[in-house]
Each structure stands twice: as C-alpha cells, then as structure tokens.
C-alpha positions as CSV (number, residue, x, y, z in Angstrom):
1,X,-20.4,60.0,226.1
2,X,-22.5,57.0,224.9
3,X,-24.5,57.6,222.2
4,X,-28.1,56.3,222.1
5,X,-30.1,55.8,218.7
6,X,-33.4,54.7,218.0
7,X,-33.1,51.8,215.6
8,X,-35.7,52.8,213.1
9,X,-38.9,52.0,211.8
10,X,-38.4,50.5,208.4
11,X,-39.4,47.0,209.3
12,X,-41.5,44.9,206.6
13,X,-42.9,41.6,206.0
14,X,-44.1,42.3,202.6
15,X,-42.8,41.1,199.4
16,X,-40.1,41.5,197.7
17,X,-38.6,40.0,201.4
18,X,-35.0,38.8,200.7
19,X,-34.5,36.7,203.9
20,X,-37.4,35.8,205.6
21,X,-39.9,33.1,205.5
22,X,-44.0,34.0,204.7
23,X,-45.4,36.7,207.7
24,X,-41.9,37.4,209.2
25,X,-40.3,41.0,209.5
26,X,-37.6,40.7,206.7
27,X,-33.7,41.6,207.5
28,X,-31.5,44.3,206.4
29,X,-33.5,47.2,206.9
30,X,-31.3,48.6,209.9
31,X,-29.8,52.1,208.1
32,X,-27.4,55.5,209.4
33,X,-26.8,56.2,211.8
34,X,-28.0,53.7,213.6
35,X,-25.5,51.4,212.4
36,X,-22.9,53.2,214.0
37,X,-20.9,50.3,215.9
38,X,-19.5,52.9,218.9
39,X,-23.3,54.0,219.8
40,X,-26.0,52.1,221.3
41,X,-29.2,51.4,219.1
42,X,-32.5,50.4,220.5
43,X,-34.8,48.6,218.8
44,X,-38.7,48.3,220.0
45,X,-40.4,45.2,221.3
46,X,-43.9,45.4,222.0
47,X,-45.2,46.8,225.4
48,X,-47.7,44.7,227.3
49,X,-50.5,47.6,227.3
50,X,-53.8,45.7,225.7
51,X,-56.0,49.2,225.4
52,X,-55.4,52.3,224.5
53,X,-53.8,53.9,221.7
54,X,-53.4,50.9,218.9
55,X,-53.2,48.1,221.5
56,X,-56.6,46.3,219.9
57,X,-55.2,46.3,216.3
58,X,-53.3,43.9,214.4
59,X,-50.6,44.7,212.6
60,X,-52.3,43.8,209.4
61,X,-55.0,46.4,210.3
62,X,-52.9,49.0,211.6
63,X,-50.5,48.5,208.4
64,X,-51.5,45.8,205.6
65,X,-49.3,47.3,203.2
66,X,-46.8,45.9,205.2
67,X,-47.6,43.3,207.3
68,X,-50.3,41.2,205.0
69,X,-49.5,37.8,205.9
70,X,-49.9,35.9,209.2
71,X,-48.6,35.3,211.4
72,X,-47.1,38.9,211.7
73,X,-50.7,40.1,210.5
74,X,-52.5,39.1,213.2
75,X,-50.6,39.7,216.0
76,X,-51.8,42.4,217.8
77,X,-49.8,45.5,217.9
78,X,-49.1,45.4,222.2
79,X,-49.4,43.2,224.6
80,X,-47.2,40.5,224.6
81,X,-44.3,41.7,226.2
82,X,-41.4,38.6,224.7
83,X,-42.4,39.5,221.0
84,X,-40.9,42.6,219.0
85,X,-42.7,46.1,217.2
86,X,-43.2,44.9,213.5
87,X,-41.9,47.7,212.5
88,X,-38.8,47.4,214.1
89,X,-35.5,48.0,211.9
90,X,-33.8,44.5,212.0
91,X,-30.2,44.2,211.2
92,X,-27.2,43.0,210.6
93,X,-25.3,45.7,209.0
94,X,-23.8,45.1,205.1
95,X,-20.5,44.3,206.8
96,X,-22.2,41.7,209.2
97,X,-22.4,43.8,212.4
98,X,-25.3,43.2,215.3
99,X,-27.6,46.1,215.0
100,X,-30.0,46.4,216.9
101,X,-27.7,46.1,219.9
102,X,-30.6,46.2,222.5
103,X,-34.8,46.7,222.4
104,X,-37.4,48.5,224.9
105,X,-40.3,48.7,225.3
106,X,-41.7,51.2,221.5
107,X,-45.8,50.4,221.3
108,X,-48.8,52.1,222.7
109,X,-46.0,54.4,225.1
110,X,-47.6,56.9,226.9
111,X,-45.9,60.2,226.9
112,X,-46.2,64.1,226.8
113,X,-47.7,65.8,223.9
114,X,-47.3,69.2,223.5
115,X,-50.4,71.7,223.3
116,X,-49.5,72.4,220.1
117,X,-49.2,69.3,218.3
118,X,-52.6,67.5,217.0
119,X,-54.0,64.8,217.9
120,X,-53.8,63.4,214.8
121,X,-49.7,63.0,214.9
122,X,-50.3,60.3,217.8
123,X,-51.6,56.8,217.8
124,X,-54.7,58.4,220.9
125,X,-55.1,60.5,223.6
126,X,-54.3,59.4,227.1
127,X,-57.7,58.9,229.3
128,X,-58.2,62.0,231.2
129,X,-55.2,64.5,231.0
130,X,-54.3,66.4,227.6
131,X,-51.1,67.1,228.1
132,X,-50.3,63.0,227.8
133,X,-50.8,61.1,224.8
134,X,-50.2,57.3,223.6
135,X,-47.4,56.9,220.4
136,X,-45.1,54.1,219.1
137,X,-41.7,53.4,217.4
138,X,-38.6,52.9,217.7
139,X,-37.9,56.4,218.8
140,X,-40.4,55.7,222.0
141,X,-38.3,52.9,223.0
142,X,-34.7,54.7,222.9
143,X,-35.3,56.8,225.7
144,X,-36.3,54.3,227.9
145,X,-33.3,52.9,227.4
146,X,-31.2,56.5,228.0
147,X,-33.0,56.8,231.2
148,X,-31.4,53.3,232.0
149,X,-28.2,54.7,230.8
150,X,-28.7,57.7,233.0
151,X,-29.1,55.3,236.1
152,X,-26.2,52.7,234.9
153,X,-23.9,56.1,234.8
154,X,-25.6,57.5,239.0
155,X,-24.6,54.1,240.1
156,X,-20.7,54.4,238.8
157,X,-20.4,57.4,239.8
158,X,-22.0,57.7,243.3
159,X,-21.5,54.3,244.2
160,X,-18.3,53.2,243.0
161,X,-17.0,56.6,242.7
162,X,-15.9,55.6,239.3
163,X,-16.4,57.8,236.0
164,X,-17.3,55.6,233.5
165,X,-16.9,55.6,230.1
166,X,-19.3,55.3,227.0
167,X,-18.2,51.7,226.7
168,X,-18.6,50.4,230.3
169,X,-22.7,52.0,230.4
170,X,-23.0,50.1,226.8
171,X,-21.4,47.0,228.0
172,X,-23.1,47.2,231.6
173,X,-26.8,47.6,229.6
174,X,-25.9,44.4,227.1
175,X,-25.0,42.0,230.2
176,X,-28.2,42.7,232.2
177,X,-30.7,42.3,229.1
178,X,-33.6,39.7,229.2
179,X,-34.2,37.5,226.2
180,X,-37.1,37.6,224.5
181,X,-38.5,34.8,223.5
182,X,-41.6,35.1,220.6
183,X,-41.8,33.5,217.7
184,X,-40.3,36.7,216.1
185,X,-37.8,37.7,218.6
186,X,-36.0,34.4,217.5
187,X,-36.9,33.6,214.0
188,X,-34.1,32.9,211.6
189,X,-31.1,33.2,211.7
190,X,-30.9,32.0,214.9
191,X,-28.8,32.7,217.4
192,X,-27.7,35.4,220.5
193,X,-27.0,37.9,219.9
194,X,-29.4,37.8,216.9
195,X,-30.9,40.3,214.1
196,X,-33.9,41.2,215.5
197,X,-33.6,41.6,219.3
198,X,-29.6,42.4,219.5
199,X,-28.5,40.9,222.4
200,X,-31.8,40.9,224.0
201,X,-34.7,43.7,225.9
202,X,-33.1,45.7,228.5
203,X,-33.9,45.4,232.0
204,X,-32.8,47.2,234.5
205,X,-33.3,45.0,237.6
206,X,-30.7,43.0,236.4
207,X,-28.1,45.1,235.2
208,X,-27.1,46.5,238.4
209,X,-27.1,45.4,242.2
210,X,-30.4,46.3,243.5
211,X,-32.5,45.4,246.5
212,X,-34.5,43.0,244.3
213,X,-31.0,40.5,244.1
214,X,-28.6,41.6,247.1
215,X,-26.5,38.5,246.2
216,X,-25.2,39.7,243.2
217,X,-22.0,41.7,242.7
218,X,-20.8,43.8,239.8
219,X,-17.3,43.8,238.9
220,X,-15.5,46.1,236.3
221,X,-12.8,46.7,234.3
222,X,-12.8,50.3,232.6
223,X,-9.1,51.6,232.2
224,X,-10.2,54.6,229.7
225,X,-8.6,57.2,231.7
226,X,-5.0,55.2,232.1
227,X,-3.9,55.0,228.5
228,X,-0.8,53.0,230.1
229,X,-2.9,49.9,230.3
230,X,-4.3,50.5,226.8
231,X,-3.5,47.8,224.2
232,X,-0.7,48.9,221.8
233,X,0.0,45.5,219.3
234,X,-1.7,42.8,217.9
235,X,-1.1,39.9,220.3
236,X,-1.0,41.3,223.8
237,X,-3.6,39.9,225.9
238,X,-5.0,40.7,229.7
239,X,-5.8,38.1,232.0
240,X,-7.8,38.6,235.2
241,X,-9.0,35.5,237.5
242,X,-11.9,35.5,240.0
243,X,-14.3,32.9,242.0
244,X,-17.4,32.2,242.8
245,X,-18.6,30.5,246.1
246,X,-21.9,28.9,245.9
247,X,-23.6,30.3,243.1
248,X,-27.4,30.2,242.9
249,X,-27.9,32.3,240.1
250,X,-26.0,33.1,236.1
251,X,-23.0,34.4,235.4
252,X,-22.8,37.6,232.8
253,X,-19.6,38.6,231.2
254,X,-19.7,41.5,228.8
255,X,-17.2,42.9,227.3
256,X,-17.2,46.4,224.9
257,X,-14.6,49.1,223.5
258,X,-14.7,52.3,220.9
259,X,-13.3,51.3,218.0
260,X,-11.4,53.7,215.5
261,X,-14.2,55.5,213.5
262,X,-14.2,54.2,210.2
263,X,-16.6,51.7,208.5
264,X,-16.8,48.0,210.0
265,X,-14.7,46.8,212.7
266,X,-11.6,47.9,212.9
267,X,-9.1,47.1,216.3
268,X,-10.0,42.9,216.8
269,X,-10.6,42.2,220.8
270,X,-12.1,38.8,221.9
271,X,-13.5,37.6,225.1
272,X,-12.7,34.1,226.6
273,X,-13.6,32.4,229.8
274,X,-11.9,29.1,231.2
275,X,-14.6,27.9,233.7
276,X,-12.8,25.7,236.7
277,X,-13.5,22.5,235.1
278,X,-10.5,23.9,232.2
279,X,-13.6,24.3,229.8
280,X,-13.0,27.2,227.5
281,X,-15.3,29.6,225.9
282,X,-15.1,32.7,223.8
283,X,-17.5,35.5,223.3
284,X,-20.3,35.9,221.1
285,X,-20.0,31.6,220.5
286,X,-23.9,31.8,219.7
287,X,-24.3,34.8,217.3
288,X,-26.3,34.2,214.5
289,X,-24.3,33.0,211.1
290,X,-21.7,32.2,213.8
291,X,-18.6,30.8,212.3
292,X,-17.1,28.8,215.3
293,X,-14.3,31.3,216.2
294,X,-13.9,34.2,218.1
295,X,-15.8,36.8,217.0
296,X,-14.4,39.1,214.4
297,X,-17.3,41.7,213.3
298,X,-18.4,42.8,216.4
299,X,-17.3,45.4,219.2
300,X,-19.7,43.6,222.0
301,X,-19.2,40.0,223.0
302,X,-21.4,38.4,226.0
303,X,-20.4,34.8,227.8
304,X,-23.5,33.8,229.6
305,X,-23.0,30.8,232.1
306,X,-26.4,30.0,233.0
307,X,-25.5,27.4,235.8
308,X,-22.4,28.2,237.4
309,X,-19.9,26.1,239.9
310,X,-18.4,27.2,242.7
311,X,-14.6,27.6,241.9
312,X,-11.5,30.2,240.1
313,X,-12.7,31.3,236.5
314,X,-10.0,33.2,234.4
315,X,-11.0,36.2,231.4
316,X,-8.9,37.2,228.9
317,X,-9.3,39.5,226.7
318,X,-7.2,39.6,223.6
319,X,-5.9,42.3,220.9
320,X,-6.9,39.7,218.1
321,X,-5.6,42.3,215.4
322,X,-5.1,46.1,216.3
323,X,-4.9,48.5,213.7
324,X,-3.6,50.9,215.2
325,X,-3.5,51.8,219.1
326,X,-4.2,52.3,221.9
327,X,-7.2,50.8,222.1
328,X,-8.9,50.3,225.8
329,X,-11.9,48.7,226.9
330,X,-15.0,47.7,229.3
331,X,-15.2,44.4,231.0
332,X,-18.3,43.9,233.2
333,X,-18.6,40.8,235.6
334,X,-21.9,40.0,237.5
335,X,-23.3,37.1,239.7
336,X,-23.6,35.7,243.1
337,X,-20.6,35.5,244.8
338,X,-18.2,36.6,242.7
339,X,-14.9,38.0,243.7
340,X,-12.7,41.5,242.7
341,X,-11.0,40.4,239.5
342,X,-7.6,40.3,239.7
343,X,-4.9,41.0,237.1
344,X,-2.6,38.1,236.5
C-alpha cells in the first residue's frame, strides 16, 4: 500500500530564516510524518486559477506575518502554475533526505464542502452551487496526487495484469513529474531533486502511456512478490540492458524500494546507467548538496536523459550496503522506443 501525505503547511519567509536569502520560503520546516522515507509526500505549487477564492491576494496580504518581504510578498497566491504555495513545508529531513518527494496543484482548489461546515473555515464559496467551495494547502494538493496513484495502480493492474507494489506507483509518479521552474521552485540549494519541489510537480500525461504520446513505452521491474530475486548482501548487483531505436523524445529512469522502518536510510541501493557511447551515470547526480557519488540518503534516485541516441543502454542497480535483507525494489523505464529489459 503506498502511503500518501500531505507535506504540510509550515512554510515561512519571515525572520529568524536559517537558510534562505531575503523574501524566500526558508528550509527545514518539513516535520512527522511526512518525513517518512517509505510514503509519498506532496507538497503544493500554486494552481493557475486568477479568481476566486484567494487567487487576487498576495501572499503578503493573505499572510504578512509570514511572508513580509518581496519577492515572496507580492506574488500572488495562484496563478502561475511553475511557482510553489508559500506555505509549503520545504525539506530536507535532519538526516538529509528529499522531502517533499513530489507537489500538485494546493491553491484556490475547488472542492466539496459539507452543509455543515461554515463558510468561514474556507478560503470562498464556489460561484453558484453550495455544496462546492474554494480552499488551499498542502492537504488540497495530496489527493490529487492519490487520484494519480489510483490511476498509476488501474493501469498495472488491467493493463499489464501486474500487481504492483507501494514502490513501483511511487517510483512510476517520480519519473513522470514536470519541473517547475519559478524563481522559488529552484532557489537555493540548487539542484534535482531539490528541497522545495522534490523531484518535481506531478503530471500524469507523462507518467503513463496514453493517447497523448503513443510512442512511448513503459517498462518495469517490480519483483516484490518473488523474494528469490530479493537482494540478500552488500555487493550483489542486477544488471538489465535495453535499446532505443530512434528516439525523439527523454529518457526517464526511476528507481524506488521500502526500506527497513527505522530512522534515515537504512538498506544502500544505487542506480547507474551506461549510455551506448560507454558514458556512465548514477542516480540522483544533481541533488541538491550533491556530493559527487552515488547517492547515499535517499530511497528514490531518477536518471533523466534529455536527448537520447539510438543504441543498447545497460542499468544496474546495486546493494551499496544492506543491513539486513531481503530487500527488493522498483525500476521504471520510459521513452520512445525502448525495448523489454533484459536481465544479464
């Protein structure tokens, strides 16, 4: 079962800030349980609704106390679509993790209110029917995304007949996000997957084959079920090679497990990709505070080619330190052209 958890509303831009420069949404204000590393929390970017609800305020005039200083204070609270919710929670975790891991959609949302409930509890009423109403936060965004979950886990199931498990919907939703690209979405520290966005805003249209991009093919690893062909020791690795034949359009890779539950990451997998030139790259490469080497705090790791050649690619995915086993995991593949991947 994957877990879905709205990220919070605790983001602030006012002083003390520890990490951020003047009128930015400070760090570190991501908290339980949406820090768990085995679920997936949603953080909220900003909807592209400009009336209605709070859509004509600034943050500064919907909250000064904590949003005072441009340029967070006078952006207004929806309707550009690449920037973030100012309240968002913003991560990392105090052991270094990427929380949020993804964001939606969290301002001006129009949904059902119930009779009881006043008006006052909501950011306005909806035009014209009652029984709608307009709110925000991050807990308007999260189920947008378990609807998206919801259709990730219809598509395994009736159209690869394939049960799939918390890990592959988590990794399948991380390798179709979009990234956003305001001046907040991507303010220090840089990098992708960063602090504020996670590893970007979900979206659907790419995450699975649709009739919107018929070229593209999804291909899976998800051996949860076969604890045979889990990894057992620190060291063992699992190789799988595939092609492309002229590619027009990115290549994804995510990969995801469930670690032990305890605090910080426990069982070490990375992701690497040898493109057909020989070039090599591991997972997470770009993640903000990166240290150059695979990627030892976090549970997700993306490779994005964004320009592809035609040619055999080879994965591996390696049981950098294990704990204690078995440990299995999600491997997601999509992009034009691209063939079964085949253990070697």
């Amino acid at each position: 079962m994957l877990i879905v958890i709205s990220a919070g509303n605790e983001g602030n831009a006012a002083d003390p800030r520890t990490n951020s420069a003047l009128g930015f949404v400070d760090w570190l204000s991501i908290g339980s349980p949406a820090s768990c590393k085995n679920a997936l929390t949603v953080g909220a970017s900003r909807s592209d609704r400009t009336a209605n609800g709070y859509a004509t305020l600034t943050y500064g005039n919907a909250w000064p106390n904590h949003f005072p200083d441009p340029p967070v204070a006078n952006d207004k609270v929806s309707g550009d679509p690449q920037s973030l919710a100012a309240f968002s929670s913003r991560g990392p975790c105090d052991d270094r993790r990427i929380k949020p891991d993804v964001v939606a959609p969290g301002t001006d949302i129009a949904s059902t209110k119930s009779s009881r409930a006043p008006l006052s509890h909501f950011w306005s009423a909806y035009p014209g029917n009652a029984q709608y109403a307009f709110m925000g936060g991050t807990s308007m965004a999260a189920p947008l995304v378990s609807g998206c979950a919801a259709l990730v886990r219809e598509y395994f199931v009736t159209t690869r007949n394939h049960q799939p498990s918390a890990a592959l919907l988590k990794s399948t939703l991380i390798n179709g996000t979009t990234w956003l690209s305001g001046t907040d979405s991507i303010a220090p520290a840089i990098g992708t997957p960063n602090y504020h966005q996670g590893f970007g805003r979900i979206n659907l249209a790419d995450t699975i084959p649709n009739a919107t991009r018929p070229q593209v093919q999804l291909r899976f690893v998800d051996d949860w079920q076969t604890p045979a062909q889990s990894f057992t020791m620190t060291g063992q690795r699992k190789r799988y090679q595939f092609s492309i034949a002229a590619p027009s359009g990115p290549l994804r890779i995510c990969l995801a497990y469930t670690d032990l539950a305890m605090r910080a990451l426990q069982n070490d997998l990375n992701l690497f990709l040898q493109l057909p030139s020989g070039q090599k790259m591991f997972g997470n490469a770009q993640v903000s505070d990166s240290l150059h080497i695979p990627d030892p705090a976090n549970n997700v790791e993306i490779i994005r080619v964004d320009h592809p050649v035609a040619g055999p690619y080879l994965i591996q995915v390696a049981a950098t330190n294990l704990l204690r086993g078995p440990q299995d995991f999600a491997l997601i593949v999509t992009g034009e052209g691209v063939s079964d991947l085949t253990p070697i």
